[in-house]
C-alpha positions in Angstrom: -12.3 -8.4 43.1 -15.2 -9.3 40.9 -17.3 -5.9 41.5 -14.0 -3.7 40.5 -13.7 -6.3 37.6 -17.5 -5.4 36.7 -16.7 -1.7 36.9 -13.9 -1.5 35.2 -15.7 -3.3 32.0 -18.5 -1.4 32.0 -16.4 1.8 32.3 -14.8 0.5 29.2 -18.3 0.0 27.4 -19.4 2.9 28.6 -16.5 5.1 27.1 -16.5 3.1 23.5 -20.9 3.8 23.9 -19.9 7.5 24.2 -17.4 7.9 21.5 -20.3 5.8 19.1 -22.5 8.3 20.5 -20.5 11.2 19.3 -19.9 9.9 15.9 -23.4 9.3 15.2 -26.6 10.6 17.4 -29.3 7.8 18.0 -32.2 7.5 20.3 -31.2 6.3 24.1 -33.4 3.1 24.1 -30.6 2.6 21.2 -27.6 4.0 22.9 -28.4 1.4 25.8 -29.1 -1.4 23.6 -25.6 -1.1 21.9 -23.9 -0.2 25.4 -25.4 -4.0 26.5 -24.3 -5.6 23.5 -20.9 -3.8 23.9 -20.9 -4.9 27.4 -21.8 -8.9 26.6 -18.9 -8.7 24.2 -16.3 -7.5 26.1 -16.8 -9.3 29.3 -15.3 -13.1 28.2 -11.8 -10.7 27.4 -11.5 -9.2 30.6 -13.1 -11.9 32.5 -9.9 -14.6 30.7 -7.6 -11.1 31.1 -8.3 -11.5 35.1 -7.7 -15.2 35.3 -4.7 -15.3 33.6 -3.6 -12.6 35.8 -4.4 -13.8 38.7 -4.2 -18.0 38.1 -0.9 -17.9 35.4 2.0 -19.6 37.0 4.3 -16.5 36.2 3.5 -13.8 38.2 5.6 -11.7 35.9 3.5 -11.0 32.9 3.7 -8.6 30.7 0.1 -7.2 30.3 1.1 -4.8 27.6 2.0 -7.3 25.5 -0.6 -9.5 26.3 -3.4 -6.3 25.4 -1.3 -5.9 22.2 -1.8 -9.6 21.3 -5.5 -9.2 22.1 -5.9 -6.5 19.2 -3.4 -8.3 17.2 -5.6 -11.2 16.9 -9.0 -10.0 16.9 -8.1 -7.9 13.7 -6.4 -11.0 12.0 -10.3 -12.4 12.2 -11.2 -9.9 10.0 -9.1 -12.1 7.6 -8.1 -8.9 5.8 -4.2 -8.4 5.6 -4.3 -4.5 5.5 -6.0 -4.5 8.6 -3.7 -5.0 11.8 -2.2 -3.7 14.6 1.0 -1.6 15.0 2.9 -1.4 18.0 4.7 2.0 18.8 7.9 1.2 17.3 6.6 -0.2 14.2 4.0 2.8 13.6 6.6 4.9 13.9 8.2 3.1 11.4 5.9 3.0 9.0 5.3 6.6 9.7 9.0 7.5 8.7 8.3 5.4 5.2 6.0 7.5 4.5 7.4 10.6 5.5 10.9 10.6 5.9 11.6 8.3 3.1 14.7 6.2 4.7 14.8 3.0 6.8 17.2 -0.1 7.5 16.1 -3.2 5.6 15.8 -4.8 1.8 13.7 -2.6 0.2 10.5 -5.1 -0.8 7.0 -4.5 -0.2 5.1 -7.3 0.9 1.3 -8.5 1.5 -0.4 -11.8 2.4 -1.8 -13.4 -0.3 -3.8 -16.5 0.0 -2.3 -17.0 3.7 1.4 -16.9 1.7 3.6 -13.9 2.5 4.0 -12.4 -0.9 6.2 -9.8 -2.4 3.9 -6.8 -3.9 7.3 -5.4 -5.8 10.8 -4.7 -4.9 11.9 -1.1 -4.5 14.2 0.0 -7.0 18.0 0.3 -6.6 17.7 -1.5 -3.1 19.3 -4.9 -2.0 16.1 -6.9 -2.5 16.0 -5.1 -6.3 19.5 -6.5 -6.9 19.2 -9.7 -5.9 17.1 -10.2 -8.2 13.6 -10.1 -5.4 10.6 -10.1 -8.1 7.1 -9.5 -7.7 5.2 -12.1 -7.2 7.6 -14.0 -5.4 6.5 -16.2 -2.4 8.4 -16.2 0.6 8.4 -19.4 2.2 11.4 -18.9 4.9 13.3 -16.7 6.4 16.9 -17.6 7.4 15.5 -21.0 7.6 12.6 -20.2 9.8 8.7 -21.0 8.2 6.2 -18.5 7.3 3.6 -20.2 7.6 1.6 -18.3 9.6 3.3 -15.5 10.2 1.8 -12.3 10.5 2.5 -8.8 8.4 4.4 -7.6 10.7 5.8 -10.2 12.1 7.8 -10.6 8.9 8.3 -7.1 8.4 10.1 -7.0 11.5 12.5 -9.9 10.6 13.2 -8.6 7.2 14.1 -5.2 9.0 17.4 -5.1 10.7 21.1 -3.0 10.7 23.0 -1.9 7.9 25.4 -4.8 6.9 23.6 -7.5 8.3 22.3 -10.5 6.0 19.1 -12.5 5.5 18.5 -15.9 3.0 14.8 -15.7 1.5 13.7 -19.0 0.7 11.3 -17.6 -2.9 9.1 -19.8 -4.5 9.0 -18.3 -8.4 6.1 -18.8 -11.1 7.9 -21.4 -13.6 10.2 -22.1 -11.6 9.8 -25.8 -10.2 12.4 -25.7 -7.4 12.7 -23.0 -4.4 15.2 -20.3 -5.1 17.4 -19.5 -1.7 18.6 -15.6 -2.1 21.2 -14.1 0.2 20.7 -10.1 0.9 22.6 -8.1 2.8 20.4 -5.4 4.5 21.2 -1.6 3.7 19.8 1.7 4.1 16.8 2.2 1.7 16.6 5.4 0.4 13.4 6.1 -1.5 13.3 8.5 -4.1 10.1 9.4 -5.1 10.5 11.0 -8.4 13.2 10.4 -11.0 13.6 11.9 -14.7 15.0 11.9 -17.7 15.2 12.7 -21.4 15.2 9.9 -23.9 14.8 9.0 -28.0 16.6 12.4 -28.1 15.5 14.4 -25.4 12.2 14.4 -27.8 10.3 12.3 -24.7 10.2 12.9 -20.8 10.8 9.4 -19.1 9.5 10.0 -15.5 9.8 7.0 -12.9 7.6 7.5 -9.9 8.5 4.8 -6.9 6.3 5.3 -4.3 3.4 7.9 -3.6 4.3 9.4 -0.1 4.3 13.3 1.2 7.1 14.2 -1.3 5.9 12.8 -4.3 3.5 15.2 -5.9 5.8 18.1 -5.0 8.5 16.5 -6.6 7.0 15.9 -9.9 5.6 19.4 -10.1 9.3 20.4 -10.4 9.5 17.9 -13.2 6.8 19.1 -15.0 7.7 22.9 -14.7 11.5 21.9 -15.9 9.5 20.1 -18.8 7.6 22.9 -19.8 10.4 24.5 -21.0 11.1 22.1 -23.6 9.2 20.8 -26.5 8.5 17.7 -25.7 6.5 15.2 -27.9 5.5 12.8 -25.2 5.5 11.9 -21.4 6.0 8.1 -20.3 5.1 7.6 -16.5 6.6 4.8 -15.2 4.9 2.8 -12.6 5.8 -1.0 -12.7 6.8 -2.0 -9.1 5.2 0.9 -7.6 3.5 -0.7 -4.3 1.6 2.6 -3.6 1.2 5.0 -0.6 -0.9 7.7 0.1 -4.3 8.7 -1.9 -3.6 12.5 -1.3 -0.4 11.5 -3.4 -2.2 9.5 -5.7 -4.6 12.1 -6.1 -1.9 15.3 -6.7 -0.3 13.2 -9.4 -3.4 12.2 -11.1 -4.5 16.1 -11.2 -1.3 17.0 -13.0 -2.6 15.3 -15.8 -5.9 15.5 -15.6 -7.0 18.8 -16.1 -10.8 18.5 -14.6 -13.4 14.9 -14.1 -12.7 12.6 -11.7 -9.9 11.0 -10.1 -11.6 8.3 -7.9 -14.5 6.6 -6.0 -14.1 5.6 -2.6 -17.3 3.6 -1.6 -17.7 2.8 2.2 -19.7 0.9 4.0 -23.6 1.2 3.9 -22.4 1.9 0.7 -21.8 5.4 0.7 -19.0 7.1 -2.1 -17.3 9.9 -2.0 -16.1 11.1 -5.8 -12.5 13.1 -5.4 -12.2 15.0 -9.0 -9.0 16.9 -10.4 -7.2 19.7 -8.7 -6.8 20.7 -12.1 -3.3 22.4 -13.7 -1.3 24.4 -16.0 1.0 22.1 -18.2 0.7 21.2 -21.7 -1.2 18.0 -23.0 1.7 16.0 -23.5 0.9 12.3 -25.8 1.3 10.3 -22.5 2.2 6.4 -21.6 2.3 4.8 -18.3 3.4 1.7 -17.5 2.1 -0.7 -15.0 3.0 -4.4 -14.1 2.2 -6.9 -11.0 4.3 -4.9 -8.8 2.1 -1.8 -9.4 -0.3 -1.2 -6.0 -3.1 0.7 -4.6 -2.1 4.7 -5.6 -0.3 3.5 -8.9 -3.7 1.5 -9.9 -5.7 4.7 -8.6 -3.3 6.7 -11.5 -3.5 4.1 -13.8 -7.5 3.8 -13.9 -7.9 7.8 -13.8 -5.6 8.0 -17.1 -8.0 5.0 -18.6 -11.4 6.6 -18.2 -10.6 10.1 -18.8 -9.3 9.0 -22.3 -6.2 11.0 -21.0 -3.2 8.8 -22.2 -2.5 4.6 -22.8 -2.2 2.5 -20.2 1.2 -0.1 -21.4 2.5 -3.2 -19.8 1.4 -6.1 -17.6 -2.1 -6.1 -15.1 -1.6 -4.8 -11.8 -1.6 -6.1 -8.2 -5.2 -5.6 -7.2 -5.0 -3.8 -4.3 -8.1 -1.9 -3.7 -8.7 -1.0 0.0 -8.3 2.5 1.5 -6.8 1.7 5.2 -7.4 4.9 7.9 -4.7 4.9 10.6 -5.9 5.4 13.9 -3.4 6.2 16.6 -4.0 4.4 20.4 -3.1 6.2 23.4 -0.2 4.7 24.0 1.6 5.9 20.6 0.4 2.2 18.8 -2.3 2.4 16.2 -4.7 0.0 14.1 -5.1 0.2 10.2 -8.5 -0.6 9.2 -9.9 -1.4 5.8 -12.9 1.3 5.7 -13.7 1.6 2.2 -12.7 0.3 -1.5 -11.2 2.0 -4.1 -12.7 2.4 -7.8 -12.0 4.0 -10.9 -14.0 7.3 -12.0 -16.0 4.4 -14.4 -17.1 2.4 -11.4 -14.6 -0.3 -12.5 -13.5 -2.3 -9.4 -9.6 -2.4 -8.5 -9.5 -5.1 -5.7 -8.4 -8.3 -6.4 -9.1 -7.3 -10.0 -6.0 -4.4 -10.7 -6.5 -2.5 -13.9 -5.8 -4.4 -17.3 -3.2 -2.1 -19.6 -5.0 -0.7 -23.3 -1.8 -2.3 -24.9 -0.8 -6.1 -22.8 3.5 -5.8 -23.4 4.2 -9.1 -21.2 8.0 -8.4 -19.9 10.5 -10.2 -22.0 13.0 -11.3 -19.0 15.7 -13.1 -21.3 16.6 -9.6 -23.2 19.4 -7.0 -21.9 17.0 -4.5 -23.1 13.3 -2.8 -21.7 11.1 -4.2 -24.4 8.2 -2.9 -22.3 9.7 0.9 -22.6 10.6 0.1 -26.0 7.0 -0.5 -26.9 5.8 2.6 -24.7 8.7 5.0 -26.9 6.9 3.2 -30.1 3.5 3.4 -29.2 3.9 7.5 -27.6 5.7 7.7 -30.7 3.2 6.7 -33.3 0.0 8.8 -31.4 1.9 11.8 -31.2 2.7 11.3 -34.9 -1.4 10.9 -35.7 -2.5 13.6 -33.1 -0.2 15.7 -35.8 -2.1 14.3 -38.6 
């Protein structure tokens, strides 16, 4: 048993040696100094792999989910949240988020934070939204249970469940001294990407973009064409609790604005960047606002910094989340895939976004005790007043 065992491992280094190879051509004194190291490093897993196979009191195991923990853990030693392991159902999943743009569940976007599962920002008009879910909030239980070292998906999978069916968060709340216990009863989320409307008017276009997936960049396009036909003296984009998505997305929205320049910097590892710059467009140089808060992630900071350098509009509201890493999806052969953190994000300035988020031109903290939107009553004022100057 032990020469198949030393076969099958070095098969194994030998096919991940080959796919390096590929990738990046180096000298063969290299290529079998890497397939050794490869080979010392994966021989403790497979060596404990066979023990517990053949020593384990059960005979019964389940080696899937055994290989599944492996990769599991060894990416939680990266200590990096983004990176992890989805199993089939949940890539697909997340795939359908992205995608589709309906699930079962709350409608909250969430992130580890300091080893404390955190919410990014609720999704608007969805269970967690109406309960009241805020971001920022830490999630200490779930219906009672810890989560305390619980992984990203782990709670994900929890929080997820059939329409009608309830779940009691236990929050902890900035200025709030006690834990808050919130009943939600789980619902299809529907995510719409783009929403409009005319306001102060119909002299301003309010547009409210929720999440950056496939369909966003498309939808605003139709937007901006209905737009076009009016006269307009301002844009507000609104991006407060908008956790993110895709940097194509992020990208295509940017560029509608943005006529030419940069839109981002995505610097790698060995510290090589790669500049994306405007696709360019057609529409009229509206006065523009956008609005940003905690809940705004990843692709809304990407927007948010592109419309600060380029001098394009004014940035209104609270700092953002800080979310800075591009994750690439790779998909397993058996339909699972890995997200890995291969690269950070930064403004066309060089300005970092991780664990920094971009600060607003104009700080309007949220003023929770009114009925009314004093953060979209300072964006009218302040789109207001530049249009009125750009006149003068």
């Amino acid at each position: 048993m032990k020469k198949c065992f030393k076969i099958f491992v070095y098969t194994i280094a030998l096919t991940i040696l080959v796919a390096i190879f590929i990738v990046s051509p180096i000298s063969d004194k290299n290529v079998e100094s890497q397939a050794d190291s490869i080979f010392n490093d994966l021989e403790p897993f497979f060596e404990a792999i066979s023990i517990v196979r053949s020593e384990y009191i059960q005979k019964d195991i389940d080696m899937e989910k055994l290989v599944q923990g492996a990769i599991s853990g060894m990416l939680s030693e990266l200590n990096d949240p983004y990176s992890r392991y989805l199993d089939p159902i949940t890539f697909q999943r997340e795939q359908e988020n992205l995608f589709i743009g309906h699930f079962d569940g709350l409608g909250i976007t969430i992130t580890i934070v300091d080893e404390q599962l955190t919410v990014i920002s609720p999704i608007e008009d969805t269970p967690a939204c109406k309960a009241g879910i805020q971001a920022g909030d830490n999630i200490m239980e779930i219906d009672g249970e810890t989560t305390k070292g619980m992984s990203l998906d782990e709670a994900v999978n929890i929080l997820r469940g059939d329409k009608g069916t309830m779940v009691t968060l236990t929050i902890e709340r900035e200025g709030f001294e006690d834990l808050l216990e919130i009943e939600i009863i789980r619902d299809t989320i529907t995510v719409e990407a783009v929403k409009e409307k005319l306001i102060e008017d119909d002299s301003i276009g309010y547009i409210r973009i929720s999440t950056f997936n496939a369909n966003t960049g498309p939808e605003l396009k139709l937007v901006l064409n209905n737009f076009e036909k009016m006269k307009l003296e301002g844009i507000i984009i609104d991006l407060r609790n908008n956790p993110g998505g895709l940097l194509e997305s992020a990208i295509e929205v940017a560029s509608q604005f943005i006529k030419e320049g940069d839109i981002v910097k995505i610097k790698g590892r060995n510290n090589i960047t790669r500049t994306f710059g405007s696709y360019g467009n057609q529409y009229t140089e509206w006065p523009l606002v956008i609005l940003v808060n905690i809940g705004s992630a990843s692709a809304s900071e990407i927007v948010a910094g592109a419309i600060q350098d380029s001098g394009r509009g004014i940035v209104v509201g609270e700092n953002t989340f800080g979310k800075g890493l591009v994750q690439q999806v790779y998909t397993l052969s058996d339909d699972s895939a890995v997200t890995v953190s291969t690269s950070e994000y930064y403004t066309p300035n060089d300005r970092v976004i991780n664990n920094i988020g971009i600060e607003p031109d104009i700080i309007v903290p949220i003023e929770k005790v009114l009925e009314v939107d004093n953060q979209l009553e300072s964006a009218i004022e302040i789109l207001l007043n530049e249009y009125s100057l750009s006149e003068n």
